[in-house]
N, CA, C and O of each residue as an XYZ file, in Angstrom:
648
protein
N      29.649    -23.414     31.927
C      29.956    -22.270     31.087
C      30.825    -21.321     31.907
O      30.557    -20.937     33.046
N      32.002    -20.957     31.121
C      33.067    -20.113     32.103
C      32.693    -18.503     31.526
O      32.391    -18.244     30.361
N      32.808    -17.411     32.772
C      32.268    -16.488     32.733
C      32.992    -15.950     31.794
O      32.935    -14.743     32.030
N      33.679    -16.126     30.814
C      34.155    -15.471     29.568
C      33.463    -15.811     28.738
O      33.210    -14.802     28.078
N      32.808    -16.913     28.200
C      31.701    -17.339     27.544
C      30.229    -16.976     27.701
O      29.298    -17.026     26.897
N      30.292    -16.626     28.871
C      28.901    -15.830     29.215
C      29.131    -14.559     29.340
O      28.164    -13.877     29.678
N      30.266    -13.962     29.144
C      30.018    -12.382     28.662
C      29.621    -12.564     27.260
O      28.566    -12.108     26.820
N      30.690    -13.408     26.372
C      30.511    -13.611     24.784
C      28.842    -13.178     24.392
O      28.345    -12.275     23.720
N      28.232    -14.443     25.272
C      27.050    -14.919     24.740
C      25.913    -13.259     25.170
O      24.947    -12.988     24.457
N      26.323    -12.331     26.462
C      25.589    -11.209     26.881
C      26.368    -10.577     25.508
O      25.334    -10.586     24.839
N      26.874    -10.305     25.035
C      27.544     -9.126     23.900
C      26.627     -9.714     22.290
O      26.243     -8.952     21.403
N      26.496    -10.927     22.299
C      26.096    -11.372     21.524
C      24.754    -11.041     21.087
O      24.378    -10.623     19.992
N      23.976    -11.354     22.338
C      22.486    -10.634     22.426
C      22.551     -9.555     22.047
O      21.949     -9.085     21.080
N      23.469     -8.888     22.932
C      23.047     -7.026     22.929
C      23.349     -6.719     21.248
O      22.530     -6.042     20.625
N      24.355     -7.165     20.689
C      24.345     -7.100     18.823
C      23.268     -7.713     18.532
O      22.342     -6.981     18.183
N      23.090     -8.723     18.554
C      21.696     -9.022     17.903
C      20.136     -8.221     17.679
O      19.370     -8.084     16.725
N      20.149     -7.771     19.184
C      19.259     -6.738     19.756
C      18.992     -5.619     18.577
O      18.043     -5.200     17.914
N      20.501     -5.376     18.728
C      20.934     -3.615     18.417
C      20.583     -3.807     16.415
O      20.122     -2.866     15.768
N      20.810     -4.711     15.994
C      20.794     -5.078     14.904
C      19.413     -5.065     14.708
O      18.893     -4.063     14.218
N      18.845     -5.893     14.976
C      16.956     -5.721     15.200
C      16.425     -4.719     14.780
O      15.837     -4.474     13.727
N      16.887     -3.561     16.527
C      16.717     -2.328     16.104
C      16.655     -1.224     15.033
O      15.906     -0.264     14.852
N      18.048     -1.873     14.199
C      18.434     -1.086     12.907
C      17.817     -1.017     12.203
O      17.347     -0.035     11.627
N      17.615     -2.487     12.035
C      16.245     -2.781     10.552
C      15.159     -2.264     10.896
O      14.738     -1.346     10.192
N      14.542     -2.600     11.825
C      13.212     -2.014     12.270
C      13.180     -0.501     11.854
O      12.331     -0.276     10.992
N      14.053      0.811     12.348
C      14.134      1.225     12.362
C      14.316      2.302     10.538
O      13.902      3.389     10.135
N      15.043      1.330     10.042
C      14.949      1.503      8.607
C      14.355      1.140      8.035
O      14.359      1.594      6.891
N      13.225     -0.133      8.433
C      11.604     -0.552      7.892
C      11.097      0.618      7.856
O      10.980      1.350      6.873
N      10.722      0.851      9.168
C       9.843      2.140      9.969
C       9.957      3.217      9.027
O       8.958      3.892      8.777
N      11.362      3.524      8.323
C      11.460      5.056      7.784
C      11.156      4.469      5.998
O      10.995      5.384      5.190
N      11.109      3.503      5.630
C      10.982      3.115      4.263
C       8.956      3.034      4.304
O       8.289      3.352      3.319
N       8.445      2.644      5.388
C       6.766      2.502      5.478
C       6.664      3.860      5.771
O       5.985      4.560      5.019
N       7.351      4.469      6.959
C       6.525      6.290      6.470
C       6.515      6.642      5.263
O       5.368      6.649      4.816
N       7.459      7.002      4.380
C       7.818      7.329      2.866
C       6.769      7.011      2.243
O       5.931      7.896      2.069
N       6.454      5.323      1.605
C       5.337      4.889      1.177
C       4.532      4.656      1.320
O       3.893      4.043      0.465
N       3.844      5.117      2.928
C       2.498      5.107      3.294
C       2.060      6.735      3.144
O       0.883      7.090      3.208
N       3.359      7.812      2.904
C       2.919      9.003      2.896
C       2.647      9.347      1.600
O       1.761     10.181      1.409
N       3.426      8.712      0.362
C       3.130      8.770     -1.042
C       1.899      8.157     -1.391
O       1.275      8.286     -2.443
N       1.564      7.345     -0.204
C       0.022      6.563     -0.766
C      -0.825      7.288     -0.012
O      -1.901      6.870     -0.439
N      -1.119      8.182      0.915
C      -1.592      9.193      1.449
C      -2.181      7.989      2.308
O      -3.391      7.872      2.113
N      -1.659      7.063      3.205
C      -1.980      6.357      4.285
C      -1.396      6.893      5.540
O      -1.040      5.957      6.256
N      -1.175      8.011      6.051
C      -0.734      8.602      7.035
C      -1.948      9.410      7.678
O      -2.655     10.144      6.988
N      -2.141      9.230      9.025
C      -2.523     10.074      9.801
C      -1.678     10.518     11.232
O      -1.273      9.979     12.263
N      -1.692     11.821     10.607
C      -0.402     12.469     12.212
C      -1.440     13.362     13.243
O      -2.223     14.311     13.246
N      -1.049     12.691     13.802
C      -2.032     13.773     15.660
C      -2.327     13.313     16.506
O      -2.952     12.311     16.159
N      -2.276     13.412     17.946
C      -3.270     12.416     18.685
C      -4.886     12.146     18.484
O      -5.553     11.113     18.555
N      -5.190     13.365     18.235
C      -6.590     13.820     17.552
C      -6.904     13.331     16.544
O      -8.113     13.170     16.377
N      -6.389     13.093     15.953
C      -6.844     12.538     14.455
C      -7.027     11.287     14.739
O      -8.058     10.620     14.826
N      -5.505     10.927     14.929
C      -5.335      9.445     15.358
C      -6.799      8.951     16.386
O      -7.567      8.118     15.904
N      -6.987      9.339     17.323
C      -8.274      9.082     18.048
C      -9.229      8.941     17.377
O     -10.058      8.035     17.464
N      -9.210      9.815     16.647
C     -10.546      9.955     15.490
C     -10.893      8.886     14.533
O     -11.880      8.169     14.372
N      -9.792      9.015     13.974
C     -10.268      7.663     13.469
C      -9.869      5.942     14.007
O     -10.722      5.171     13.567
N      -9.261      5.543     14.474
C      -9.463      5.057     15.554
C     -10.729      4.376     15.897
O     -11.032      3.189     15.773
N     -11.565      5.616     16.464
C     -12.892      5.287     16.825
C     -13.932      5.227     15.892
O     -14.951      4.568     16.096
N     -13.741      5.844     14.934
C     -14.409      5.656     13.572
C     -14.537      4.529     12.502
O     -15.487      4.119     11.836
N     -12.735      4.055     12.621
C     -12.927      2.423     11.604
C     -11.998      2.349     11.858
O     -11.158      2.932     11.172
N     -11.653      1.676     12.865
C     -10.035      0.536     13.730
C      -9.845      0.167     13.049
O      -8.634      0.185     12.827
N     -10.914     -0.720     11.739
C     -10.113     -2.069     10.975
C      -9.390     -1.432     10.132
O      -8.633     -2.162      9.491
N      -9.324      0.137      9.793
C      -8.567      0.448      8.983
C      -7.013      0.944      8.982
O      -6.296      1.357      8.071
N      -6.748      0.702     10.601
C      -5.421      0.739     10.891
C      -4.513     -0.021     11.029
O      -4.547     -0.799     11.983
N      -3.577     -0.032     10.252
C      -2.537     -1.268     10.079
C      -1.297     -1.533     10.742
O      -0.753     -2.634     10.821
N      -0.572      0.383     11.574
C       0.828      0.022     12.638
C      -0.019      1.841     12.864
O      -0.661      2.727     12.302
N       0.845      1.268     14.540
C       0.602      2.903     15.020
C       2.235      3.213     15.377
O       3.027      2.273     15.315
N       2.743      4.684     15.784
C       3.846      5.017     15.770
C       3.835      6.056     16.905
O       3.421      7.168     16.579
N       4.196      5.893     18.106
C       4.319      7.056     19.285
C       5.188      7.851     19.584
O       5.880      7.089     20.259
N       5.808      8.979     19.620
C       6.584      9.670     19.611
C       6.795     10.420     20.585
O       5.683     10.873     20.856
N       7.616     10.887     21.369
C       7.675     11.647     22.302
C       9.520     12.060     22.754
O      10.384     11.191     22.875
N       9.756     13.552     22.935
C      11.178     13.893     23.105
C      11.066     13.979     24.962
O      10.041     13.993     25.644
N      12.735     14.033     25.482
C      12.424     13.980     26.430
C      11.920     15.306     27.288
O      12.120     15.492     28.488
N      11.238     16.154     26.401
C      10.224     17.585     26.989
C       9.326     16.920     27.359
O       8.902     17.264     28.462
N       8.524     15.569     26.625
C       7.274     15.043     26.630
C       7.247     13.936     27.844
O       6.344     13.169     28.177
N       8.621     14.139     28.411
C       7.966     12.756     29.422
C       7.224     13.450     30.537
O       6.241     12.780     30.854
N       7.331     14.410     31.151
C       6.865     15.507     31.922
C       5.475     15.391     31.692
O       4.762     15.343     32.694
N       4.787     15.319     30.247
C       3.391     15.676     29.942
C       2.555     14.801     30.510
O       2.392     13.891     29.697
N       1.945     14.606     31.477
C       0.834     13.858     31.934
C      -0.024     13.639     30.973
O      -0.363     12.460     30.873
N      -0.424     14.269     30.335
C      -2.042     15.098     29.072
C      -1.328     13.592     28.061
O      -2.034     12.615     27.812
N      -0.196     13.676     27.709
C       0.359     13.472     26.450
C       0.599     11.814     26.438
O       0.418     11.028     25.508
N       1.209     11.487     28.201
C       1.260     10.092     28.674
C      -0.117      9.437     28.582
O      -0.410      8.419     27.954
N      -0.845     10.156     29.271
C      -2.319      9.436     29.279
C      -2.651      9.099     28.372
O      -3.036      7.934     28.265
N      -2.656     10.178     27.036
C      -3.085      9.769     25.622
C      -2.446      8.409     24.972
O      -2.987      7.588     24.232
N      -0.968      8.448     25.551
C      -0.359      7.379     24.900
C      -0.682      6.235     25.560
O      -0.141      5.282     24.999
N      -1.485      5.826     26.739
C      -2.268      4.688     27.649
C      -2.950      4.444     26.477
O      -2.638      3.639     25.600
N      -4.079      5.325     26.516
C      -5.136      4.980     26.000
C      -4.757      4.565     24.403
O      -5.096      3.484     23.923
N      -4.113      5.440     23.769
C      -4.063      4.412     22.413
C      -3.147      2.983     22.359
O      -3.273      2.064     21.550
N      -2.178      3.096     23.492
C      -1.741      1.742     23.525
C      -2.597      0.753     23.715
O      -2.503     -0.287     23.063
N      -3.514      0.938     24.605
C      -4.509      0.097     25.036
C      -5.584     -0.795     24.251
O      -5.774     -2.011     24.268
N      -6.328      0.422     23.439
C      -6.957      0.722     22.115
C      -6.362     -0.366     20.858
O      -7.077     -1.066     20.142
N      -4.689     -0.274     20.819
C      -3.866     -0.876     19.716
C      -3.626     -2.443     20.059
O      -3.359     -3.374     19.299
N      -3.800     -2.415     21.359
C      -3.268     -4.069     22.024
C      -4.639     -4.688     21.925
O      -4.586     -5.912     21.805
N      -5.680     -4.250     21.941
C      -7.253     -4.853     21.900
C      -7.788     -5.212     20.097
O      -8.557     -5.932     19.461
N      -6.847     -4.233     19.928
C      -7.686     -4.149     18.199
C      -6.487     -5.264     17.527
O      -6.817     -5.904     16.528
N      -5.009     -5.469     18.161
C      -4.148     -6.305     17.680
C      -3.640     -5.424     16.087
O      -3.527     -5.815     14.926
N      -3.412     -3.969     16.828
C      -2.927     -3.385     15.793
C      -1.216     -3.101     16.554
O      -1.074     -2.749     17.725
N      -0.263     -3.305     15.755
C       0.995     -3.362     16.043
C       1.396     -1.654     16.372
O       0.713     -0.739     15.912
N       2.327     -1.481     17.038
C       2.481     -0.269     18.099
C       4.097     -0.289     18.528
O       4.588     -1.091     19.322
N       4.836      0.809     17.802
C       6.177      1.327     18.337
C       6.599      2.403     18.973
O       6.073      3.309     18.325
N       7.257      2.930     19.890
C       7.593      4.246     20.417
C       9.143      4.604     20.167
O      10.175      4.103     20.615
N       8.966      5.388     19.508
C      10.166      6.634     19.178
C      10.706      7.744     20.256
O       9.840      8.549     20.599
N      11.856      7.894     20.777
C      12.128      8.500     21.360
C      12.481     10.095     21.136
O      12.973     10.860     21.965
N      12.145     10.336     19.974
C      12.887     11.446     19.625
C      11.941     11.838     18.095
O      12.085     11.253     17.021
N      11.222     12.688     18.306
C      10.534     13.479     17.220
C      10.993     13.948     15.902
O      10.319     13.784     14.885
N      12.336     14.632     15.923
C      13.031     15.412     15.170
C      13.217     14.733     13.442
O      13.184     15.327     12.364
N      13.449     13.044     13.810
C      13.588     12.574     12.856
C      12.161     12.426     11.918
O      12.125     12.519     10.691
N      10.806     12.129     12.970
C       9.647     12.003     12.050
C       9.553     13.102     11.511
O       9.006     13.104     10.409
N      10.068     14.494     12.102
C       9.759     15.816     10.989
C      10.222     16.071      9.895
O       9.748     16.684      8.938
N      11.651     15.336     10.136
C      12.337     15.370      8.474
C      11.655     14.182      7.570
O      11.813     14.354      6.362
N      10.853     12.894      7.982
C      10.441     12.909      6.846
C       9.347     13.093      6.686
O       8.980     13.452      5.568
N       8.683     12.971      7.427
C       7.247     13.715      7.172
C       6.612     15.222      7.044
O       5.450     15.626      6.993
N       7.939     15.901      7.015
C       7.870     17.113      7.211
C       7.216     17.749      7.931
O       6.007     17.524      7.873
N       7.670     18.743      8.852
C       7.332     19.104     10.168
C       6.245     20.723     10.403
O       5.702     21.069     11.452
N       6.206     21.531      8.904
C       5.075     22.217      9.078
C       4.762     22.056      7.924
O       5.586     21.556      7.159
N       3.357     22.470      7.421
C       2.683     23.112      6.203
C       3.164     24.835      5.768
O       3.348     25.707      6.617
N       3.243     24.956      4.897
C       3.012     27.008      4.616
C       2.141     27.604      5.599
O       1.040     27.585      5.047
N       2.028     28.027      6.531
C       1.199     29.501      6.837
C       0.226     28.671      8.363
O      -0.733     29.016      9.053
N       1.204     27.385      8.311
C       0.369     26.520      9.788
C       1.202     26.255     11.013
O       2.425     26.287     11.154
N       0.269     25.995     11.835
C       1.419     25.287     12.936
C       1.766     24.275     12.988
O       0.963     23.419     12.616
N       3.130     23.823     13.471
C       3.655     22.116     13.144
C       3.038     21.314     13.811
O       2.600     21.477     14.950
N       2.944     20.117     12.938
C       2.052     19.131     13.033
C       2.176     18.401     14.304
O       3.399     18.310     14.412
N       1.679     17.843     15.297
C       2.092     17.421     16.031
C       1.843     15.493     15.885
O       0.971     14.651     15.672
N       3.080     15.616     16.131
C       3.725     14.171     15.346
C       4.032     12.944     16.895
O       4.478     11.798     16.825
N       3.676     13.586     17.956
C       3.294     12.200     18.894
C       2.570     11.185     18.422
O       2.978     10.109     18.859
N       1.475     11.083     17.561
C       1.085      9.826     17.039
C       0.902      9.351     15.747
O       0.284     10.073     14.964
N       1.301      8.322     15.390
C       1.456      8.299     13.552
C       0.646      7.030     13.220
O       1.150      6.010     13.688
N      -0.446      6.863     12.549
C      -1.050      5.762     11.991
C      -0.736      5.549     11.128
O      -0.272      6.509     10.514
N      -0.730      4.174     10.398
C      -0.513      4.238      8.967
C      -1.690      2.799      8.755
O      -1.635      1.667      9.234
N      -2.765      3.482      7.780
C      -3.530      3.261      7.907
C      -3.760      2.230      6.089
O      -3.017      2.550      5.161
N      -4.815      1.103      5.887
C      -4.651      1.067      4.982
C      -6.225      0.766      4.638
O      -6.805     -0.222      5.088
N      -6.915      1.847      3.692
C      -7.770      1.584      2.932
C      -8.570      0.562      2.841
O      -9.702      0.415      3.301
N      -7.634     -0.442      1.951
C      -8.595     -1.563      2.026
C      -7.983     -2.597      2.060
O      -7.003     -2.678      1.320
N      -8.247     -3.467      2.709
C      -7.900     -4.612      3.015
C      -6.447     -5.188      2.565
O      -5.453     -5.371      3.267
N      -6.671     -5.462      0.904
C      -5.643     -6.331      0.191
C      -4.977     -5.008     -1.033
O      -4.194     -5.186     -1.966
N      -5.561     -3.874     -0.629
C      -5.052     -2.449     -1.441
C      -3.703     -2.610     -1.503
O      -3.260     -3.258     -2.451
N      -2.961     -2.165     -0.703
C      -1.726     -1.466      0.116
C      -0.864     -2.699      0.608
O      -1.355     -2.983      1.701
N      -0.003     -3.421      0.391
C       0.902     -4.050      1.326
C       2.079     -4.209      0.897
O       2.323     -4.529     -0.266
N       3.079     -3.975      1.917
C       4.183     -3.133      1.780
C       5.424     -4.154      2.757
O       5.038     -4.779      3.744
N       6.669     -4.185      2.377
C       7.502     -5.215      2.769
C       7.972     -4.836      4.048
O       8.318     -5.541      4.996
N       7.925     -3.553      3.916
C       8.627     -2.834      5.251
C       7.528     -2.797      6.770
O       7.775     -2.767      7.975
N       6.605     -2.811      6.183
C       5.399     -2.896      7.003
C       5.531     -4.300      7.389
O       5.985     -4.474      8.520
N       5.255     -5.280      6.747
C       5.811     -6.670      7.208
C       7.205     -7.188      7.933
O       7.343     -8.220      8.589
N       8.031     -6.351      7.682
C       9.244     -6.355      8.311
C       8.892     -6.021      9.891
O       9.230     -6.836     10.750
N       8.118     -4.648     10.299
C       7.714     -4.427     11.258
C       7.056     -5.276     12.090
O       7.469     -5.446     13.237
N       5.790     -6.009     11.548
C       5.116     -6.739     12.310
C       5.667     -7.837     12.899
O       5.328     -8.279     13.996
N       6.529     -8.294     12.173
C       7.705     -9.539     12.419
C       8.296     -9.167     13.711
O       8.252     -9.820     14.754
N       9.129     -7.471     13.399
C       9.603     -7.836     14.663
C       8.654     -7.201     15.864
O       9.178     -7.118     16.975
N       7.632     -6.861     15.746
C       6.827     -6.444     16.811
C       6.306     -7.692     17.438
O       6.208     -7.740     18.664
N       6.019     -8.542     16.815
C       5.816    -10.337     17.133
C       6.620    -10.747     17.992
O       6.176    -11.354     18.966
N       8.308    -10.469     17.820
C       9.216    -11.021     18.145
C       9.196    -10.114     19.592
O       9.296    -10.696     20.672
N       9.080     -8.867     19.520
C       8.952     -8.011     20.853
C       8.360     -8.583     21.553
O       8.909     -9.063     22.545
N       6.681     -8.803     21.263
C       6.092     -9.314     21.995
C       6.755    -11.119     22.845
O       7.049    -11.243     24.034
N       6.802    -11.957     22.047
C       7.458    -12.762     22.338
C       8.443    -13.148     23.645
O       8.552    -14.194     24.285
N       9.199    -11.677     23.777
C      10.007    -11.470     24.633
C       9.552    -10.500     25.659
O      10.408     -9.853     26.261
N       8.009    -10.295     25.980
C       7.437     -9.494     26.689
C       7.889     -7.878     26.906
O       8.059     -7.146     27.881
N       7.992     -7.731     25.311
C       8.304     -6.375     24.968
C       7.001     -5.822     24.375
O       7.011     -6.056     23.167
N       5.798     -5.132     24.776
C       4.652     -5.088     24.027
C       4.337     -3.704     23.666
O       3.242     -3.463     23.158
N       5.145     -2.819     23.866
C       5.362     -1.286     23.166
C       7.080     -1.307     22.665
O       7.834     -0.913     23.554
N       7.586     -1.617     21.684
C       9.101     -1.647     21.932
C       9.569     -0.186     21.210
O       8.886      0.500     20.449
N      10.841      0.055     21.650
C      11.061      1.322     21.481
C      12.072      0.891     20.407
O      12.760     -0.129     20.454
N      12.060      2.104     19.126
C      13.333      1.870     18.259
C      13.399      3.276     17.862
O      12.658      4.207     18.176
N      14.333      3.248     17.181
C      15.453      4.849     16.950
C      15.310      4.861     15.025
O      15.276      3.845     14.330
N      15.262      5.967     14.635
C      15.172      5.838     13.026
C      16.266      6.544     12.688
O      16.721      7.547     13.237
N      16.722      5.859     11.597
C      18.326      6.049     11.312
C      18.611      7.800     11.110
O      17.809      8.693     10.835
N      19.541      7.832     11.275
C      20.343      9.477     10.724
C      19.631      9.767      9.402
O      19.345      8.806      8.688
N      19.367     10.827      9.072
C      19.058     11.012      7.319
C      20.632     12.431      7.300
O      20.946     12.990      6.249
């Protein structure tokens, strides 16, 4: 293989990659939407913990978030150990977001007369069993499979512009 063919084939990946990313990424924002209209959302680390420890089987993808203010946070890293940890044992699927701003636009980022939600961790949780299932959610797990696969076992993706 002549090293012009093996750049081809490195450019090739990295599109493929980047493409991945996209969809995922536009899964990701089509399952917030309809897990928030089905009131299957839980936003907080707190919450998220909470239930969690209360009924795992009822969590179906978790979502980690953090801007780069948050890499600094020790408090905030640790938390994100432990629910990674928590998510890889229970074989509940697990993405990290680099950038907050976008989960606030769609999940909207305060209530009237509260403080904003804090959106480092996003469950999307489903009721019951065979209730709730959703294409975009399956889109996800696919490629969280495929992450894994490639010894990617937290993978990071970006959610499109709105």
């Amino acid at each position: 293989m002549t090293l012009e063919e093996m750049h081809g084939l490195d450019n090739a990946i990295e599109s493929t990659n980047s493409d991945r990313m996209q969809c995922a990424g536009k899964a990701l924002e089509e399952l917030l939407v309809s897990a928030q209209s089905q009131e299957c959302v839980t936003v907080g680390v707190y919450e998220s913990a909470k239930l969690m420890n209360a009924d795992p089987d009822s969590v179906a993808f978790c979502v980690l978030a953090a801007d780069e203010d948050d890499e600094g946070d020790i408090a905030l890293q640790i938390h994100f150990t432990l629910i990674q940890a928590f998510c890889c044992e229970n074989d509940i699927d697990i993405v990290r977001l680099n950038d907050i701003k976008p989960l606030a636009d769609i999940l909207g980022n305060t209530e009237e007369a509260e403080e904003p939600k804090d959106l480092h961790c996003i469950l999307i949780t489903n009721p019951n069993q065979n209730a709730w299932k959703d294409a975009a959610l399956e889109k996800l797990h696919v490629f969280c499979e495929e992450s894994r696969a490639s010894n990617e076992w937290v993978p990071s993706i970006t959610l499109p512009e709105r």
